[in-house]
VOPAGU-2260 file (C-alpha; in pm, 1 decimal, decimal comma):
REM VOPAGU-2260
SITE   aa  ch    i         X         Y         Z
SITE  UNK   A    0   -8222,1   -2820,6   -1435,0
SITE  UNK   A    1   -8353,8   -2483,3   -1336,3
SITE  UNK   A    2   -8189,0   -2325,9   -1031,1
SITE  UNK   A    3   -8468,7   -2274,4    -737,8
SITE  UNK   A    4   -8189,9   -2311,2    -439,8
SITE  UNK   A    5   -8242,1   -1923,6    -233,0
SITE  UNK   A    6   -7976,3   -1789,6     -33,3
SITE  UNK   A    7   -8071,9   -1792,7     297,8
SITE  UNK   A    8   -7972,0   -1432,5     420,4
SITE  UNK   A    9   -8094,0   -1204,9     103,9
SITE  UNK   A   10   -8409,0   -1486,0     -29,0
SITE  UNK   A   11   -8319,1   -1384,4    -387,0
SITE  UNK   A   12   -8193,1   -1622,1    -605,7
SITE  UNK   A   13   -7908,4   -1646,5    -793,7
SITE  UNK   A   14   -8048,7   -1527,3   -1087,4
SITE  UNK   A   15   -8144,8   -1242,9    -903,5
SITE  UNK   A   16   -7861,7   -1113,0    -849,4
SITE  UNK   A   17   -7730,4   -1143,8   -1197,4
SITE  UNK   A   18   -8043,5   -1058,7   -1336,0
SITE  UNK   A   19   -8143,5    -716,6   -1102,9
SITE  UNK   A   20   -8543,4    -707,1   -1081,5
SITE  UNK   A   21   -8715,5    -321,3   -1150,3
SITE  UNK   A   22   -8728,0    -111,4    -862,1
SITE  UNK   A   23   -9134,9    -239,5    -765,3
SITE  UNK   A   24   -9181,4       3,7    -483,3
SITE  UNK   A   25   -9182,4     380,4    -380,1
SITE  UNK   A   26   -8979,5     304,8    -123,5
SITE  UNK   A   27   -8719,3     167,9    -321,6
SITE  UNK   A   28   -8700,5     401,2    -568,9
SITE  UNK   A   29   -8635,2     671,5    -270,6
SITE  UNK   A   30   -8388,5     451,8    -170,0
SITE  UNK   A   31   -8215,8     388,5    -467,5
SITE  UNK   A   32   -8196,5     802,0    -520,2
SITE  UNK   A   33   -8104,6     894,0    -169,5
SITE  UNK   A   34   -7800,8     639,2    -217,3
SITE  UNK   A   35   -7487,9     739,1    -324,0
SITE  UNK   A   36   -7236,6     557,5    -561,3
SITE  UNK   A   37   -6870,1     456,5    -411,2
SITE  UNK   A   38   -6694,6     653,0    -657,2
SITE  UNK   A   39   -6915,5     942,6    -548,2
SITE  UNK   A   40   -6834,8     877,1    -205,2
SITE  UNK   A   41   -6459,3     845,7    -264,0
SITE  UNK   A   42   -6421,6    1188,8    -474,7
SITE  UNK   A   43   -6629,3    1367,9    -142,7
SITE  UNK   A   44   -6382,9    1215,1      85,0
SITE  UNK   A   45   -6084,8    1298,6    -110,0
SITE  UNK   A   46   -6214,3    1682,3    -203,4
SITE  UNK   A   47   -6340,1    1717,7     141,9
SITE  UNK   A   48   -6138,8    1979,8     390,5
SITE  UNK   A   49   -6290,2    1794,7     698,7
SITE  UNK   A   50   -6169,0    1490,1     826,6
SITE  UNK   A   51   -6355,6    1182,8     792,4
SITE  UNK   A   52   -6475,6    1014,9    1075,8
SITE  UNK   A   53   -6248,7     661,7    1093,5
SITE  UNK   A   54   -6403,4     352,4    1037,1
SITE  UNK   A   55   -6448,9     136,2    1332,1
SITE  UNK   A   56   -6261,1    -166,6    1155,2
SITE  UNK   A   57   -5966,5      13,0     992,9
SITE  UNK   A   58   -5923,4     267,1    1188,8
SITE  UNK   A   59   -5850,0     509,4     869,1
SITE  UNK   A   60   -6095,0     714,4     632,6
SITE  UNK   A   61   -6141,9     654,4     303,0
SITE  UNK   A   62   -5906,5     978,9     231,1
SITE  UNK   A   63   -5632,7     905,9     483,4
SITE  UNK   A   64   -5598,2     581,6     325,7
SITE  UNK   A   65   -5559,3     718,3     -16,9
SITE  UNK   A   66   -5349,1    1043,4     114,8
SITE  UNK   A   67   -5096,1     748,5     260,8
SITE  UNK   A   68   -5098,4     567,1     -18,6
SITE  UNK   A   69   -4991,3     925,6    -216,5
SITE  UNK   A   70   -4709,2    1004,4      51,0
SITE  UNK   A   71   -4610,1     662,7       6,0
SITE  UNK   A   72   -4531,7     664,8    -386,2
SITE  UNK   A   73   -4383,6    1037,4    -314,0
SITE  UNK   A   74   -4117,6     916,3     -89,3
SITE  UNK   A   75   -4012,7     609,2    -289,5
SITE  UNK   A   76   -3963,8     833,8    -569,3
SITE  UNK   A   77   -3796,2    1098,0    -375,3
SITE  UNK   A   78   -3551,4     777,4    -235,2
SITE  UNK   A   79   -3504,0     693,5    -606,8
SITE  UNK   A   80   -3411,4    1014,0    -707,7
SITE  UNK   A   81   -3111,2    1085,7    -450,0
SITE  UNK   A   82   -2977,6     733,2    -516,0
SITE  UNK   A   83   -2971,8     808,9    -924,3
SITE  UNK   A   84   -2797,0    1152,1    -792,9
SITE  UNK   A   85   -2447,4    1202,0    -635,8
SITE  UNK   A   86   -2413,3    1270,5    -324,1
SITE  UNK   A   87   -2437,9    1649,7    -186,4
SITE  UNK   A   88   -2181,1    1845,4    -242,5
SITE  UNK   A   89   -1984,2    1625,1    -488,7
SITE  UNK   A   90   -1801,6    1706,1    -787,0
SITE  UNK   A   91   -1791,3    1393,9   -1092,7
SITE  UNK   A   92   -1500,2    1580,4   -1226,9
SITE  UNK   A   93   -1304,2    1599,2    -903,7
SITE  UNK   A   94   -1394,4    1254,3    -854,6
SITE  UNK   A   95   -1257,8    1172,0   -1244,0
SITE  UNK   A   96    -971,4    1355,1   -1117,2
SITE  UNK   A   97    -891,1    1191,0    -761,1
SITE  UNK   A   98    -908,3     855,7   -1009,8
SITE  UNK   A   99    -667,8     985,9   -1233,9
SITE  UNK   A  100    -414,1    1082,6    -925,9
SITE  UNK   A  101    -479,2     750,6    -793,9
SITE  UNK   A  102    -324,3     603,5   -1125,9
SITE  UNK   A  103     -50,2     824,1   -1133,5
SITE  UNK   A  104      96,3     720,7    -777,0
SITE  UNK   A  105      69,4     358,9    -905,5
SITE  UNK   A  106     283,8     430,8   -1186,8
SITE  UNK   A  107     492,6     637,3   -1012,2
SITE  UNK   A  108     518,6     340,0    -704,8
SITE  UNK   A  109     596,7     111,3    -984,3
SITE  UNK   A  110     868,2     313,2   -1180,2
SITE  UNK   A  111    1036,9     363,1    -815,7
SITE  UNK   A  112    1073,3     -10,8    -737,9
SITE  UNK   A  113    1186,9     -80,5   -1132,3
SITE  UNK   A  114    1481,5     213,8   -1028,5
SITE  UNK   A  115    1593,9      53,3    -747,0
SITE  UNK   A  116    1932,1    -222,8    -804,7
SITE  UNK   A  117    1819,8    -587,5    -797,7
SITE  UNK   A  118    2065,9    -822,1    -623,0
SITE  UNK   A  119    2354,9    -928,5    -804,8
SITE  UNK   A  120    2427,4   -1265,0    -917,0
SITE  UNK   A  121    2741,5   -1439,7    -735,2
SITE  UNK   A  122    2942,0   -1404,5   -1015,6
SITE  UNK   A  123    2813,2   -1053,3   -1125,8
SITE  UNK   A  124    2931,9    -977,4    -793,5
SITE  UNK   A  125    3271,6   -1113,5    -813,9
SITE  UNK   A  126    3333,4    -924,4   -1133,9
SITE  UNK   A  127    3207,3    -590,5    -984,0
SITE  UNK   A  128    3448,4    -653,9    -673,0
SITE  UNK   A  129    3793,2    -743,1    -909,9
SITE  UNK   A  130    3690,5    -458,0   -1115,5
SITE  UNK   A  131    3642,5    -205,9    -807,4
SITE  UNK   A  132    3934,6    -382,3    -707,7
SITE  UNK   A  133    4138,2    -246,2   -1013,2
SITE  UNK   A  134    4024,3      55,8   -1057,9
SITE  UNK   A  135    4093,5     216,5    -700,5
SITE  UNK   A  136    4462,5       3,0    -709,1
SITE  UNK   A  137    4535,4     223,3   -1071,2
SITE  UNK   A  138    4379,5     520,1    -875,2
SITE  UNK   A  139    4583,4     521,0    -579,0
SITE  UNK   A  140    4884,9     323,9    -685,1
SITE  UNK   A  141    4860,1      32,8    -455,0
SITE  UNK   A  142    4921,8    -335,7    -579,6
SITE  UNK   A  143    4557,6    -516,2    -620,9
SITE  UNK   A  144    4697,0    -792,4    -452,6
SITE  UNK   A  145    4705,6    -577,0    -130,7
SITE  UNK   A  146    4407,7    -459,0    -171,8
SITE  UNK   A  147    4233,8    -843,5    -239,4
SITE  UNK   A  148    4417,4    -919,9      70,6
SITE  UNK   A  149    4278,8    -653,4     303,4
SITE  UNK   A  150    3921,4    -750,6     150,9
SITE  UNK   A  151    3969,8   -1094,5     220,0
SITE  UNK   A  152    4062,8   -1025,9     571,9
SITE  UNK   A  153    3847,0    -775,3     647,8
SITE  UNK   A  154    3514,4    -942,8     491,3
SITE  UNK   A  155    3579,7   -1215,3     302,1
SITE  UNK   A  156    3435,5   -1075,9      -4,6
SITE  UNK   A  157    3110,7    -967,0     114,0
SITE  UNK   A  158    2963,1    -644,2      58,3
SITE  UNK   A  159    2735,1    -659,4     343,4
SITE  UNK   A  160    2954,8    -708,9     607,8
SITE  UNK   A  161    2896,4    -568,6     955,6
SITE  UNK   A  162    3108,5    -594,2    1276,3
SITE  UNK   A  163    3005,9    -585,0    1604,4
SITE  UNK   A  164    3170,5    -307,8    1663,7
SITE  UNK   A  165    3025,7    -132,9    1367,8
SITE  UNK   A  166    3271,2    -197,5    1065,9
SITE  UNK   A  167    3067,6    -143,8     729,3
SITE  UNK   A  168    3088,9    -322,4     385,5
SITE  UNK   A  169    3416,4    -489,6     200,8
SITE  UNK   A  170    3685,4    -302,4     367,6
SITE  UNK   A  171    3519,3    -278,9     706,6
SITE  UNK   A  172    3513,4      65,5     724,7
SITE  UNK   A  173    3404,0     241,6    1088,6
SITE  UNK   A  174    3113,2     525,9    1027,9
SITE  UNK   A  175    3337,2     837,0    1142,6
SITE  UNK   A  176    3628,8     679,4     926,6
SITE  UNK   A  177    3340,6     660,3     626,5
SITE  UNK   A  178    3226,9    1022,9     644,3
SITE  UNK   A  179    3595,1    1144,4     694,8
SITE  UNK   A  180    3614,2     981,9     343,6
SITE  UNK   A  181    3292,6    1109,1     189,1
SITE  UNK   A  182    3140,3     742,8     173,6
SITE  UNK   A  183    2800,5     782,5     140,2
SITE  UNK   A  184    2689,8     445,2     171,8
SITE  UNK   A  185    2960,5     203,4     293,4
SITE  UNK   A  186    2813,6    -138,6     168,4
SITE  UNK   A  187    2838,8     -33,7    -263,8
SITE  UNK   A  188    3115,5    -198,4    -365,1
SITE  UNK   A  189    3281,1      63,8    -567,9
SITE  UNK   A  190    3196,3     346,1    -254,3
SITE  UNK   A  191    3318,4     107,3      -8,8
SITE  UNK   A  192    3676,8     -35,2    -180,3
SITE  UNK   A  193    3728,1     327,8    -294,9
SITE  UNK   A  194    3743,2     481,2      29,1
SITE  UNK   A  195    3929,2     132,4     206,7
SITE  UNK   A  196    4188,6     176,1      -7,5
SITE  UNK   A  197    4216,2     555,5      -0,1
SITE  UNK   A  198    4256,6     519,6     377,9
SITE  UNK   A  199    4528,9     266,1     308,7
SITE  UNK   A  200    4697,1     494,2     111,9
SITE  UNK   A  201    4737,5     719,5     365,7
SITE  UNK   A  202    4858,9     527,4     644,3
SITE  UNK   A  203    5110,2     411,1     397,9
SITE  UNK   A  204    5197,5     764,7     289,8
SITE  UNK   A  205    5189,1     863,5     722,3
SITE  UNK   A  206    5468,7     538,3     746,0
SITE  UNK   A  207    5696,6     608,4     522,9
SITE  UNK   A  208    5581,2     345,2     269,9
SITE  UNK   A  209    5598,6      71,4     550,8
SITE  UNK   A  210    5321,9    -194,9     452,7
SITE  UNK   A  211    5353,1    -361,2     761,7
SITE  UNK   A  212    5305,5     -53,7    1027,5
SITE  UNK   A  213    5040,6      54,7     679,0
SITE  UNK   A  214    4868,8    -258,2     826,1
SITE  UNK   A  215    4883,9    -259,3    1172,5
SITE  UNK   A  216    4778,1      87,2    1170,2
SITE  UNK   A  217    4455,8       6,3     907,9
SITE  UNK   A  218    4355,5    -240,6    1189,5
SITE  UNK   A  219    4475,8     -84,0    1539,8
SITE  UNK   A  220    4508,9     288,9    1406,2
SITE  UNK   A  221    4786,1     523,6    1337,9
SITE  UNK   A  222    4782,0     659,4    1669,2
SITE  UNK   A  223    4834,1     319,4    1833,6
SITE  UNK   A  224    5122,8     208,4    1584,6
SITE  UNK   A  225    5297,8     557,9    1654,8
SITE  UNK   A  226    5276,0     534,6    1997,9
SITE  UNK   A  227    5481,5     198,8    2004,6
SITE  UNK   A  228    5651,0     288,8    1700,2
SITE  UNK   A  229    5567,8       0,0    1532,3
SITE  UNK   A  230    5314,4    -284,5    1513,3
SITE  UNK   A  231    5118,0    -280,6    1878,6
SITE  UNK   A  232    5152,7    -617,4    2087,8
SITE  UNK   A  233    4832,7    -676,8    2029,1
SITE  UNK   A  234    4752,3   -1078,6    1932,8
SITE  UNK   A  235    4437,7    -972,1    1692,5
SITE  UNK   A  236    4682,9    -681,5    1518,8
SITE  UNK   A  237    4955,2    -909,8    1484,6
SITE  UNK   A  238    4770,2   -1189,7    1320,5
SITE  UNK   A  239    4602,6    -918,3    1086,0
SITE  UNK   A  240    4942,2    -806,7     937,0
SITE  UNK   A  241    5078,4   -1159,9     924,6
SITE  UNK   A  242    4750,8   -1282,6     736,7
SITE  UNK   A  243    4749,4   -1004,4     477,5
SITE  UNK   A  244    5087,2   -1028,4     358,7
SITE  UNK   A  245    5040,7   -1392,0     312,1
SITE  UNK   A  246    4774,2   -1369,0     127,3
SITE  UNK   A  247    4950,4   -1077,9     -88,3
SITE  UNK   A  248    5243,7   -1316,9    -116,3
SITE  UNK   A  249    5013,9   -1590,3    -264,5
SITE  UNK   A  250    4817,0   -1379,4    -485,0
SITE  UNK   A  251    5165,3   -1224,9    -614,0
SITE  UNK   A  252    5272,0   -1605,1    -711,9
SITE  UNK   A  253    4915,9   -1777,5    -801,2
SITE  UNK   A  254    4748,2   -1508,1    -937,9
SITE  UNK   A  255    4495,9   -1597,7    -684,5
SITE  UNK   A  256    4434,9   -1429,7    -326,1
């Protein structure tokens, strides 16, 4: 069916807009010169040096718009750049290199904890004390029963020992006593039994060979035992000497402290 329907606000039909008529006036044709084309229109604005008066319903000429739209892509490609770029002032070879020191403090961190002792087993530990034990007995030329008996009494075998009045390791050794000896760390069990039985060895050599007042004077001290020329009355000394040379006595005949 042929299309007659108008639109109301031009009175040219559809056609006529798809299908332009000829220019059929003067006036037209004056019209249709005097009228510039968009793209025209658009190079002026954008080659113009004077600003363009705004348009009342954007509020933005035709070459602010397209200036804004130029900023625009400038600064998101400026933004792009610096991220793709370090940052000021950096080095990637001093950062290569604060990786590389960062590795070798982790190596280093974990070739320190592989260097220091792990704990010894209970037996282990037995072993190390019998053969500390034997070695400082030979070395000073005191029976290892003796010696097992003062460890027993002192500590009861353990390595970490500490008094309340601040005895150290095995052979409860007292700081000042330690350093006298050149123990530099009381609770190893060769340091420790080393310098107990050195010690020993000298209050036996100060008594004459006297285990008993050797004793006394291990627990009390040698000034003590001097001044009453013999084992103090003191209870806690008493019982010390009477407990070690039991012990000794039973080790001697079992074998066994």
């Amino acid at each position: 069916m042929r299309q007659v329907a108008m639109i109301r606000s031009t009175h040219k039909t559809i056609q006529d807009y798809f299908k332009p008529t000829a220019v059929s006036s003067k006036r037209d044709i004056a019209l249709t010169e005097k009228t510039p084309s968009f793209g025209s229109v658009l190079q002026g604005a954008l080659n113009s040096d004077t600003p363009a008066r705004p348009s009342e319903h954007t509020g933005l000429s035709v070459r602010d718009y397209m200036n804004r739209r130029l900023d625009a892509i400038a600064s998101r490609s400026a933004i792009r750049s610096k991220i793709d770029q370090p940052p000021p002032g950096s080095n990637p070879d001093r950062a290569t290199q604060v990786s590389l020191d960062e590795k070798a403090v982790a190596a280093s961190q974990k070739t320190a904890m592989a260097a220091i002792p792990q704990p010894l087993s209970a037996k282990a530990e037995r072993q190390a004390i019998q053969h500390a034990i034997q070695r400082a007995a030979e070395r000073y030329n005191i029976p290892s029963d003796l010696i097992q008996s003062v460890v027993r009494c002192e500590s009861n075998f353990q390595p970490e020992a500490l008094s309340h009045a601040g005895a150290q390791g095995l052979m409860q050794l007292m700081p000042a006593t330690a350093d006298d000896l050149g123990v530099t760390d009381p609770f190893d069990i060769q340091q420790n039994i080393d310098g107990g039985t050195r010690y020993l060895r000298q209050m036996l050599d100060r008594f004459e060979g006297d285990i008993e007042r050797a004793l006394a004077a291990y627990n009390a001290g040698p000034e003590t035992v001097g001044r009453y020329g013999g084992i103090p009355p003191y209870r806690e000394t008493q019982a010390y000497v009477e407990k070690v040379m039991r012990y000794a006595a039973r080790a001697k005949t079992n074998g066994r402290v």
